[in-house]
C-alpha positions in Angstrom: 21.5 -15.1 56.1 24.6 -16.8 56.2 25.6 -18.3 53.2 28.6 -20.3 53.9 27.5 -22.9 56.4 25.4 -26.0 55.6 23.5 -28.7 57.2 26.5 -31.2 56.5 29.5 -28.8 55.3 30.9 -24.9 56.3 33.2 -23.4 54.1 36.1 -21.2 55.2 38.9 -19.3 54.1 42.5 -21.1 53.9 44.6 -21.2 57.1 48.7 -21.8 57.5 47.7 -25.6 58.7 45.9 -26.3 55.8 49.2 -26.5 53.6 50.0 -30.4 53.5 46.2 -31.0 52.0 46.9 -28.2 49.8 50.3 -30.2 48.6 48.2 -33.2 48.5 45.7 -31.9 46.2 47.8 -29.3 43.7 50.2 -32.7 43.5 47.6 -35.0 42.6 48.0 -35.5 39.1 44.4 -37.2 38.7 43.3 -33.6 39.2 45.8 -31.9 36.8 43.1 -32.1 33.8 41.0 -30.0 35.5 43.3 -27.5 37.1 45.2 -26.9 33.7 48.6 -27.8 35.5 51.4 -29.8 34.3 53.7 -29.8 36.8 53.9 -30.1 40.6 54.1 -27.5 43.0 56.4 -27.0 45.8 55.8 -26.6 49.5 57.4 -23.5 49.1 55.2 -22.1 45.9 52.0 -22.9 48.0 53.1 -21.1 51.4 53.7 -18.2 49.3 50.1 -18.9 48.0 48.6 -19.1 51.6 50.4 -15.8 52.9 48.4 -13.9 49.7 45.1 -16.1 50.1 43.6 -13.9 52.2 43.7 -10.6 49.5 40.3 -9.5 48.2 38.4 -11.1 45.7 38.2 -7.9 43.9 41.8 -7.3 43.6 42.9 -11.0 42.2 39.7 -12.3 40.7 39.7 -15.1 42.7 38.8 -16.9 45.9 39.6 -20.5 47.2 37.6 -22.0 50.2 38.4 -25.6 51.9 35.0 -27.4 52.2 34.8 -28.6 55.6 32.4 -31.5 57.1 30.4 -30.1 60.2 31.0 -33.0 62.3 34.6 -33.1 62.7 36.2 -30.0 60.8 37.8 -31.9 59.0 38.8 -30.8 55.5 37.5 -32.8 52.0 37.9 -30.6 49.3 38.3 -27.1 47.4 35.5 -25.1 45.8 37.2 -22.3 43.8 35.6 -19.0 42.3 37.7 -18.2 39.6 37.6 -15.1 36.5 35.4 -12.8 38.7 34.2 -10.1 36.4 32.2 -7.4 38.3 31.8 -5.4 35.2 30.3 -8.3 33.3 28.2 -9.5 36.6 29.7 -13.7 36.2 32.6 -16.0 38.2 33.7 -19.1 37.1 33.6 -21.9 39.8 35.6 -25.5 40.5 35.3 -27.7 43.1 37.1 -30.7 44.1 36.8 -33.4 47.2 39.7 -35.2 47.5 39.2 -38.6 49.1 37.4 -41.5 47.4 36.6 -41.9 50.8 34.7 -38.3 50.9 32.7 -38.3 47.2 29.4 -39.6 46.4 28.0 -37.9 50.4 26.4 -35.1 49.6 29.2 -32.6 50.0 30.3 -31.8 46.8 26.8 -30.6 45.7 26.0 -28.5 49.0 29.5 -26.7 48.6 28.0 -25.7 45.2 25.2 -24.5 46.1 26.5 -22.4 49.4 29.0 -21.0 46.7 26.3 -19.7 44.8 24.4 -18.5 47.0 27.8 -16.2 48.0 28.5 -15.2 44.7 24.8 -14.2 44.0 24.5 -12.7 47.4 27.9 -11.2 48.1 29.2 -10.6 44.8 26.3 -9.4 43.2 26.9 -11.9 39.8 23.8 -12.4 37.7 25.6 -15.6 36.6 28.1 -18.4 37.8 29.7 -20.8 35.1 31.7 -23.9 35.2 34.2 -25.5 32.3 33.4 -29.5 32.4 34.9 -32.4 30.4 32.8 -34.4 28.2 34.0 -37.6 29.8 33.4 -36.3 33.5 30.1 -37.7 34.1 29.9 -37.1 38.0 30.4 -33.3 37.6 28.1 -33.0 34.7 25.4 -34.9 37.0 26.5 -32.5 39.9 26.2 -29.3 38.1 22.6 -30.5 36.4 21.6 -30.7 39.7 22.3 -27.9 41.2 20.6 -26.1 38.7 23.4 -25.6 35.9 22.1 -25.9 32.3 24.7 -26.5 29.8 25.2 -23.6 26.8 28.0 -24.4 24.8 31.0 -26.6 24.3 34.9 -26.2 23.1 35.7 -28.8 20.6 38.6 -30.4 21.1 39.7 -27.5 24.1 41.8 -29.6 26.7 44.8 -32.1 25.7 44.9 -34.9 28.1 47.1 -38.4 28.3 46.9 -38.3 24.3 44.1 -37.1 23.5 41.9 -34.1 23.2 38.5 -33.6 24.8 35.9 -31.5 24.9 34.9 -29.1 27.1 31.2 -27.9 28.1 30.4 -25.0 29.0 27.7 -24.8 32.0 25.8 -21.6 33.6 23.6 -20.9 36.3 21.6 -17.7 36.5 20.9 -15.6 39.5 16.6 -15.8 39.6 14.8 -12.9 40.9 
């Protein structure tokens, strides 16, 4: 079965030519909340990313695929599996699509579940979790729908323009 193709979306590894969206994106400081950065990255700093994206997910605990839309290729977004833990069968996952332009299609949600279905399939994970702000009401209604239940929250966890949020803690389970 392949898992990383969808009706409307693929999702594939990072290439060389994907470094200017990559700059647009990691520079985007609507996005920093969720990323945990506070500064900007240089061209530089994410070419030296893209030469060491391709290293196994077992060795760096991570993995960052550009969602793609079928019809033209063309980028819209990151999904990120993040804090892979073989031992403890769980990943972590984050997904962004970038444009105004690009949200609210459909995309977004079927990245997700592709994702899963990897990380389930593929990495053998009996779970998959996500880190959501209180206040982001389109990922909470994304995650809900694809299945995520919500099992905790972090008081206070994230300090943003002021103020401090909380964070809720979503998981979905493999089913067998």
């Amino acid at each position: 079965m392949i898992t990383l193709t969808g009706e409307n979306i693929f999702l594939r590894a990072l290439e060389a030519t994907d470094l200017d969206f990559l700059y647009r994106v990691e520079n985007s400081e609507a996005l920093w909340e969720v990323s945990n950065t506070t500064t900007p990255y240089s061209k530089y700093i994410l070419q030296q990313y893209l030469e060491n994206s391709h290293r196994d997910i077992y060795d760096v605990r991570q993995l960052r695929l550009v969602i793609c839309k079928t019809e033209d290729n063309k980028a819209v977004g990151l999904i990120d599996l993040f804090e892979f833990e073989p031992k403890h069968s769980r990943v972590g996952v984050g997904l962004v699509i970038f444009s105004e332009n690009d949200k609210r299609k459909g995309y977004a949600f079927e990245a997700l579940k592709l994702t899963c279905n990897y990380a389930f399939q593929h990495l053998n994970v009996r779970q998959v979790f996500a880190n959501i702000t209180q206040d982001n009401k389109g990922s909470i209604q994304l995650f809900e729908k694809a299945g995520f239940k919500k099992s905790g929250e972090k008081i206070d966890w994230i300090f943003s323009e002021g103020a401090y949020k909380t964070e809720y803690f979503y998981q979905l389970f493999q089913h067998h």
